[in-house]
N, C-alpha and C positions, 0 to 999 in steps of 0.2 A: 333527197337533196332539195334544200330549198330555191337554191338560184344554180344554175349549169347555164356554161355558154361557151363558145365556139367561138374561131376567128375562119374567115373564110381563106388565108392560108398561115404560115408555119413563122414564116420572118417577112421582115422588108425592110427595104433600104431607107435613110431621111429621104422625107418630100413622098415617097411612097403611100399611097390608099391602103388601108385594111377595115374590113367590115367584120363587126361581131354580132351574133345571132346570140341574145340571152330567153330563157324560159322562169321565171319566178312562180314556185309555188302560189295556187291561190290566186295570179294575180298581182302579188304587192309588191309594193315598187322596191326600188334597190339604189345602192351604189355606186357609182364607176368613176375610176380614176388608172389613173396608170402608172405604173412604178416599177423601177430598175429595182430587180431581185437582185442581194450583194448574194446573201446565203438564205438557204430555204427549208435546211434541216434543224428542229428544234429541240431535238434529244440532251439531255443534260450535259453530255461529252462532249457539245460542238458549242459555235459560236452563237449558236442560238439563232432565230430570223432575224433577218435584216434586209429592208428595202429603201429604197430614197422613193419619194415622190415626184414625178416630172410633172411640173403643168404643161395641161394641154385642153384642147377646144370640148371636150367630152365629160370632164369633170362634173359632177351633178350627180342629182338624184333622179330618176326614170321611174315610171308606171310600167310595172309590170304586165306580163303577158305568161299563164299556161300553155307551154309547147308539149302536147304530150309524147315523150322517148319515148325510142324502141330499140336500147340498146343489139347487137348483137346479130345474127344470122340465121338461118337456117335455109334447112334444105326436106322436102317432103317428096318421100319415096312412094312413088304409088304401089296400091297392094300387092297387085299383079308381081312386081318385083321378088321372085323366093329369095331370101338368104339363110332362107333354115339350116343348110346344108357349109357357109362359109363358116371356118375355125377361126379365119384372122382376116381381120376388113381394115386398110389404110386409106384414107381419101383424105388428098391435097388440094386447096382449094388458095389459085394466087389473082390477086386481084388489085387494082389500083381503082381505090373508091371516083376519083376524080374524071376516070374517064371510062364511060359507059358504053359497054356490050363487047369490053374485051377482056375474059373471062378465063384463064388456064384451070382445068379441071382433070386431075391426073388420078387413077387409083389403081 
C-alpha cells in the first residue's frame, strides 16, 4: 500500500479534535482532505462512488513519512510446551486494543 493511515478514534462530534497518523511509501508526500461519503460501493449495479468535499483546516498536500506495519498478532509458544498429543486446540483470545494489560485469554 502506498499511503495507510489511522484516526486516533472511530467518530466525533462538531468542534471535536481528531488526529490521524498517516505512513507514505518511500516517503512521498500525499493528499488530504476530507469528504462526506454519499456511497462507497463502485460495482456496476450500484450508484457508483460518491463523496462531497468539506473544506476544512487540513486540506493540502504533506511530506510523507515511512511508518513501518506490523499488521496482526501473534502468540510464541515455548518449546518446552508438548502438544504432540492435543487432536483439537481452540484458543480465544478478547482484547480491547485501547487499553493496556487487560487481556482475556480463554482455551
Amino acid at each position: 500500500m502506498k499511503v495507510v493511515g489511522y484516526s486516533d478514534r472511530l467518530s466525533v462530534q462538531g468542534g471535536e479534535d481528531i488526529t490521524f497518523m498517516v505512513s507514505s511509501e518511500h516517503g512521498a508526500p500525499f493528499d488530504a482532505e476530507i469528504v462526506r461519503l454519499i456511497h462507497g460501493d463502485a460495482r456496476p449495479a450500484t450508484p457508483g462512488f460518491k463523496s462531497q468535499l468539506i473544506e476544512s483546516s487540513i486540506e493540502g498536500r504533506y511530506t510523507g513519512i515511512q511508518q513501518d506495519l506490523r499488521p496482526g498478532s501473534y502468540i510464541q509458544i515455548p518449546k518446552q510446551l508438548d502438544l504432540s498429543d492435543v487432536d483439537d486446540l481452540r484458543v480465544d483470545l478478547w482484547f480491547w486494543p485501547t487499553t493496556p494489560n487487560q487481556v482475556l485469554l480463554t482455551a
